[in-house]
C-alpha positions in Angstrom: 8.5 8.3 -14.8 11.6 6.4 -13.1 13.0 5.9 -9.7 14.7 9.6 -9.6 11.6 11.0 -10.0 10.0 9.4 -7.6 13.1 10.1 -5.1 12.5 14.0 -6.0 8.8 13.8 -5.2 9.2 12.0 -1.9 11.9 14.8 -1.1 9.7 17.8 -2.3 6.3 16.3 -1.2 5.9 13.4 0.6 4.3 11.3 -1.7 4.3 10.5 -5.6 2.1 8.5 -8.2 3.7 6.1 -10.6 1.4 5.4 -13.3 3.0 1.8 -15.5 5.0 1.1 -12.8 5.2 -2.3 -13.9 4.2 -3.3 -17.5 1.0 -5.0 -18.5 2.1 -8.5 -18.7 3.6 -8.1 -15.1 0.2 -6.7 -13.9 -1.6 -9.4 -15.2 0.8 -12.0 -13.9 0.8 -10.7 -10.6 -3.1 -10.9 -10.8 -3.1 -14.5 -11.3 -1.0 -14.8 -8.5 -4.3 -13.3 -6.4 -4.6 -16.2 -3.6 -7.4 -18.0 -3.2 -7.8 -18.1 0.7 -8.0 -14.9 2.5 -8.2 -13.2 6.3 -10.2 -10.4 7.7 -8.0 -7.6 8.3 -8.1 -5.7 11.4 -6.6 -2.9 13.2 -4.2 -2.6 16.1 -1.5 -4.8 16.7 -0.3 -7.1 19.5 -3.0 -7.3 22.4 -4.8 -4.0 20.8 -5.3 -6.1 17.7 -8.8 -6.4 17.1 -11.3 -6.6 13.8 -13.7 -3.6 13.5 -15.9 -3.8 10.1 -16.9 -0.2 11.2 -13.7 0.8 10.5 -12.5 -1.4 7.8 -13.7 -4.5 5.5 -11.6 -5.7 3.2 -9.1 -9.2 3.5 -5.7 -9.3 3.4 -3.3 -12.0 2.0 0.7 -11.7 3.3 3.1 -11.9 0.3 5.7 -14.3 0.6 8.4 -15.8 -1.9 7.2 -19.3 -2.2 3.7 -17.2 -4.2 5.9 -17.9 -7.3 7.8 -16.2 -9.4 5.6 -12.5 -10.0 5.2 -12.0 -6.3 8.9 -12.7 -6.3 9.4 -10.2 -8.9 7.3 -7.7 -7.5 9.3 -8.2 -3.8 12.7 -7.7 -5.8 11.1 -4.5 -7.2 10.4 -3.3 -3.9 13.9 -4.0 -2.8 15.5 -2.3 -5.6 13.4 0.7 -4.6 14.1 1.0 -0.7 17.9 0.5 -2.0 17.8 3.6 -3.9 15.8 5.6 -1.6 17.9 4.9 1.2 20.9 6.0 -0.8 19.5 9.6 -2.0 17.4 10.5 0.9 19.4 8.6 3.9 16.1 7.0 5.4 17.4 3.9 6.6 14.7 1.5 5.5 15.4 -2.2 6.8 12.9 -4.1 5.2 9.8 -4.1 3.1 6.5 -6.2 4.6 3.4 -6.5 2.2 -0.2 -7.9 1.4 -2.6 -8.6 -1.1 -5.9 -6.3 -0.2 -9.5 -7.6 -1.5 -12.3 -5.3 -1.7 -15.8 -6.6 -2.3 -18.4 -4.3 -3.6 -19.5 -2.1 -0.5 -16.4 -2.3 1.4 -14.2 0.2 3.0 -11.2 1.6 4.8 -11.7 4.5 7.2 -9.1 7.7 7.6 -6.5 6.3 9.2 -2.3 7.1 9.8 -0.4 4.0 8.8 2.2 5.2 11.4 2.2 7.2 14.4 5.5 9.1 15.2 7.2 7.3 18.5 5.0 4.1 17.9 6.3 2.3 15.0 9.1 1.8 13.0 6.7 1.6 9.6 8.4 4.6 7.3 7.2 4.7 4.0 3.9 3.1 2.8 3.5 1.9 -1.2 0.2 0.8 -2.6 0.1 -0.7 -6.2 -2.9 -1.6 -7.9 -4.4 -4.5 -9.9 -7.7 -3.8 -11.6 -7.9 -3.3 -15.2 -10.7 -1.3 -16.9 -11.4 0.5 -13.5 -13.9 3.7 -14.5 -14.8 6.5 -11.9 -18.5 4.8 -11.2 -16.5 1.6 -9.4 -15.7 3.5 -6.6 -13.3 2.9 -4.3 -10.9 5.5 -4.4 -7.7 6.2 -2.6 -8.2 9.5 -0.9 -5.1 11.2 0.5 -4.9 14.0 2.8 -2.1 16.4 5.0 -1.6 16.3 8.8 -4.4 19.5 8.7 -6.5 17.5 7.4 -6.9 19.4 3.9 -7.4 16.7 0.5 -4.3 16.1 -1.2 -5.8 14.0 -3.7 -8.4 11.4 -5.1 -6.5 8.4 -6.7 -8.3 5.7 -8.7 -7.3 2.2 -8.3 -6.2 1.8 -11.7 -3.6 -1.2 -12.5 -0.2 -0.4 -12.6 -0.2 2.5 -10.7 2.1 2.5 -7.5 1.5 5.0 -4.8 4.6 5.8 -2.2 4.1 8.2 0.6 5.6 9.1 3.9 3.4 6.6 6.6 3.8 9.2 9.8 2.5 12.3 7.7 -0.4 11.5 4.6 -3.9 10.1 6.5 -5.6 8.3 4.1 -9.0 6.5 3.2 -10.2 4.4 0.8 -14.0 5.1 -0.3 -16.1 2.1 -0.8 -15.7 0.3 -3.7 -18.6 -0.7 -6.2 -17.0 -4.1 -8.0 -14.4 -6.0 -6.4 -10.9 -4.6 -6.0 -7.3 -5.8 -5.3 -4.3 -4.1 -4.7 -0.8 -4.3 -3.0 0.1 -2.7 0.5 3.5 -2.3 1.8 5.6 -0.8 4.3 9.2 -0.5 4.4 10.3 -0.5 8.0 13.4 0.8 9.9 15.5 -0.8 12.3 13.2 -2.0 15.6 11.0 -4.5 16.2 9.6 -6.5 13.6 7.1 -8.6 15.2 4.3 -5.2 15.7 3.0 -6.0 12.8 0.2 -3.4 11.9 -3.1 -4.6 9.2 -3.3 -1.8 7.4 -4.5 -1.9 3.5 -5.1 0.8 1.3 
C-alpha cells in the first residue's frame, strides 16, 4: 500500500487500513520509546473535562519531539501524510496532535465520535499500533462503525498497522483488551482553536 492509496480510500470511503505502515525495526523502536509515566485519560474538554472509567480506562502519554528520535520520526511521518492529503483532497489540515494509549488487561473505550460537526476543528483521526504477536483471544479490538450505526469493521491491534478515518463521520470503540496494549492516536486539526484539546484514544 502507499500514500495514493490511502488518499483514494479516504476519498471513496472515509477510512483506510495500512497494514506495514512502518517497518519492523521502526515499530520496535517506537516501542521502546513507550514512556514510563502515564495519565488517566478522560473525556470532555475545557470545563466539561472530566474522567469517567465507565466510559473509558486506558492512559495516555502526549507525544512530543524531545521523546527522541522514533517519536520524531513517527511526527515527520505524520506530517508528510497531512501534506499530501491536503494537496489531493483540499482538506486543509493545520496540524497533527497525538498520544501514546495504554491498555491494561480489562480495559476499555466506549462508542464514541472523535468529532462532532460545529464543535471541533479535529478532521481526520489515525491510530497506529504497537503490539507484536497480537492473536484474536487478546482482545481489544478496534471496532468501526457508520453514522447509522451499522459495523464497518473489526480491526485487530496488530503492530504496524495505521488506521485513518474521517473524525466527524466513523463512531468507534475499542473492546476490552485481554493483555496489555499500546497504540498511537492522532488527530490532524484545521484552522481554530488549538487549546480544546479532546482525550480521546483508540
Amino acid at each position: 500500500m502507499n500514500v495514493d492509496t490511502l488518499i483514494d480510500a479516504i476519498y471513496s470511503h472515509g477510512w483506510c487500513i495500512w497494514d506495514d505502515f512502518l517497518t519492523p525495526e521502526q515499530v520496535s523502536e517506537l516501542r521502546a520509546s513507550i514512556p514510563a509515566n502515564w495519565q488517566q485519560s478522560g473525556i470532555g474538554r475545557d470545563m466539561d473535562y472530566v474522567q469517567e472509567a465507565r466510559v473509558r480506562k486506558d492512559k495516555i502519554q502526549w507525544l512530543s519531539p524531545e521523546m527522541g528520535a522514533p517519536v520524531q520520526h513517527y511526527l515527520q511521518q505524520m506530517e508528510d501524510l497531512r501534506a499530501a492529503v491536503n494537496r489531493h483532497l483540499y482538506l486543509g489540515l493545520f496540524e497533527y496532535e497525538a498520544h501514546f494509549a495504554k491498555y491494561e488487561p480489562g480495559d476499555f473505550y466506549k462508542k464514541h465520535l472523535d468529532s462532532f460537526r460545529g464543535q471541533s476543528n479535529r478532521k481526520l483521526t489515525t491510530v497506529f499500533y504497537l503490539n507484536d504477536q497480537w492473536v484474536a483471544e487478546d482482545g481489544g479490538e478496534l471496532v468501526m462503525y457508520d453514522l447509522d450505526d451499522q459495523h464497518l469493521a473489526r480491526v485487530a491491534p496488530k503492530a504496524g498497522r495505521l488506521v485513518v478515518f474521517l473524525s466527524e463521520n466513523f463512531p468507534h470503540e475499542v473492546l476490552p483488551a485481554h493483555k496489555r496494549r499500546y497504540s498511537i492516536a492522532g488527530w490532524y486539526r484545521v484552522n481554530g482553536n488549538t487549546g480544546d484539546r479532546l482525550d480521546v484514544a483508540s
